[in-house]
C-alpha positions in Angstrom: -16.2 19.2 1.4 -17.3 16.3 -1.1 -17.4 12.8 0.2 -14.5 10.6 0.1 -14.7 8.0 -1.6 -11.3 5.5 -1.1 -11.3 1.5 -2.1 -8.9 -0.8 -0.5 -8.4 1.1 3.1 -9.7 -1.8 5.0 -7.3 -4.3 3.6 -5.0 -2.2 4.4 -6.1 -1.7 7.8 -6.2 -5.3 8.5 -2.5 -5.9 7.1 -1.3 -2.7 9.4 -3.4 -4.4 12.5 -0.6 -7.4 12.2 1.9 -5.2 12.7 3.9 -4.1 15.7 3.2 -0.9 17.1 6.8 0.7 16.1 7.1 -1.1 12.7 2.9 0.3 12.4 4.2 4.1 13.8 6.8 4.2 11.5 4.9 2.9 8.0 2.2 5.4 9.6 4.1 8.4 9.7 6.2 8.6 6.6 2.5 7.4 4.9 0.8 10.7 6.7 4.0 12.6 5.2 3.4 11.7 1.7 -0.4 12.6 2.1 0.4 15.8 3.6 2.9 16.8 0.8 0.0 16.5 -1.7 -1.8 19.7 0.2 1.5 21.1 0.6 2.5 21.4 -3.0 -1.0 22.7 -3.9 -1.1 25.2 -1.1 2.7 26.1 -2.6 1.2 26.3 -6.3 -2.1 28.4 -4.7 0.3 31.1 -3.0 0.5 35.0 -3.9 4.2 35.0 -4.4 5.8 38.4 -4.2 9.3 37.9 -2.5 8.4 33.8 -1.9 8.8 34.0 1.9 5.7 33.1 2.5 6.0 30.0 -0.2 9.3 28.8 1.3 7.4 28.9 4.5 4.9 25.9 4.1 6.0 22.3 5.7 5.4 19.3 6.6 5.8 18.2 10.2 4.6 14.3 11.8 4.7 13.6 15.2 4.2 10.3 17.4 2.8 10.0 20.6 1.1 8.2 22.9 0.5 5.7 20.0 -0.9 8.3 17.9 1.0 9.1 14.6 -0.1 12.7 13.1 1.1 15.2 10.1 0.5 18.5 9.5 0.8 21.4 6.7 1.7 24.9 8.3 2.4 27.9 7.2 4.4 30.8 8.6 6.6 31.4 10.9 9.1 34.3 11.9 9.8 35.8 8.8 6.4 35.2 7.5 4.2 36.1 10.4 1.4 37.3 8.3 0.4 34.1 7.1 -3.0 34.2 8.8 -3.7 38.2 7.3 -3.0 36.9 3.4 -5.5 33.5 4.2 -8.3 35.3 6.3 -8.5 38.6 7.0 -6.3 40.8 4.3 -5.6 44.4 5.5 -7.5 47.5 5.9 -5.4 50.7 4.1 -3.4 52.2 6.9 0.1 54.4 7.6 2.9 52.5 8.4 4.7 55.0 10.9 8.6 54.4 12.1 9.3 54.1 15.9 11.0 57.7 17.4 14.4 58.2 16.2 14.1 56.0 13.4 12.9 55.3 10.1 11.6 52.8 7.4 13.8 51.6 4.8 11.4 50.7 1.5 12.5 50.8 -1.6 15.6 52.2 -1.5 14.3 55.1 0.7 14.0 55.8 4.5 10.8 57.2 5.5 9.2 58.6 8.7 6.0 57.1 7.1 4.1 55.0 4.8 1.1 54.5 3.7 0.0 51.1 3.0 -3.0 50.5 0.3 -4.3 47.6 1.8 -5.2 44.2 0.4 -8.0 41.4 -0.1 -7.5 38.4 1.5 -6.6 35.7 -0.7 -7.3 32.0 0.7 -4.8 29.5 -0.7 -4.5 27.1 2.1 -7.5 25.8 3.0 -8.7 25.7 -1.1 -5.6 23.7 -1.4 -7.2 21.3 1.0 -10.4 21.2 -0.3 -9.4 20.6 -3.5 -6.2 17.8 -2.5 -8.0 15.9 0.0 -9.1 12.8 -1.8 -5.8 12.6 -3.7 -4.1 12.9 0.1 -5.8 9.9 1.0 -5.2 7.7 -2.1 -1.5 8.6 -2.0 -1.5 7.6 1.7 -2.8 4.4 1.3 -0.4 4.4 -1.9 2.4 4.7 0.3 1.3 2.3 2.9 0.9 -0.5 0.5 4.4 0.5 -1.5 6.5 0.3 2.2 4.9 -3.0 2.9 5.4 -4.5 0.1 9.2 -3.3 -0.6 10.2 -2.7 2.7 8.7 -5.2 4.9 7.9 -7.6 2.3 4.2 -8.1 3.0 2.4 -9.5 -0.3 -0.3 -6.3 -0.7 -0.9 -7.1 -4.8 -4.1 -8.1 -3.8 -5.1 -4.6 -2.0 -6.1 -1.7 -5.2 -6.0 1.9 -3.5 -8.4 4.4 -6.1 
């Protein structure tokens, strides 16, 4: 990953440092939000979309604790388990066969079994990162200077985030 490169992040360290700790968590974790949602709407432009499950499935979740105020981008879930195969690994070819007594339902057919071509992985999350990161950063400390100054009413004209 290139170097970062953000001006204006101590000033707004030293304006955060006046804070209290819940008025600091909460300009904290909507800030880490709007960071995150930069990497999220890449990693939702970067996707292979085929029935968009796997698009939909991307979000944004913050957390506070212990004093500590976090975000994260993830990716998956119950109806898109496979996440991890589409980023990493892709799939070997292999049959697809239906458990005793039952069958598959694909494309408007039931089958005993299928046979499944397999696919090449095809990273989209972490190049979202990679390429999002600095623009993550300078939309945090975009955000933190915005809810201080309309919000809170701190005078942050003097603080240039680039």
């Amino acid at each position: 990953m290139a170097e970062l490169n953000v001006k204006g992040l101590k000033e707004l360290q030293k304006f955060m440092d006046t804070l209290s700790p819940k008025l600091e968590a909460n300009v904290m974790r909507s800030a880490l939000r709007a960071g995150a949602n930069v990497i999220k709407a890449a990693a939702k432009q970067n996707v292979p979309v085929k029935s968009g499950t796997l698009r939909d499935s991307i979000r944004v979740t913050t957390r506070s604790r212990g004093g500590k105020v976090s975000a994260s981008v993830n990716v998956g879930g119950k109806n898109a388990w496979y996440a991890h195969i589409i980023e990493f690994t892709g799939a070997a070819a292999h049959k697809i066969t239906a458990k005793k007594g039952s069958a598959l339902a694909f494309a408007g057919g039931l089958y005993e079994s299928v046979d499944h071509p397999g696919m090449k992985a095809k990273a989209f999350f972490r190049p979202a990162l990679d390429a999002q990161a600095q623009n993550a950063i300078v939309e945090v400390g975009k955000h933190i200077k915005s809810r201080l100054a309309t919000k809170h009413g701190i005078d942050t004209a003097g603080i240039a985030i680039k």
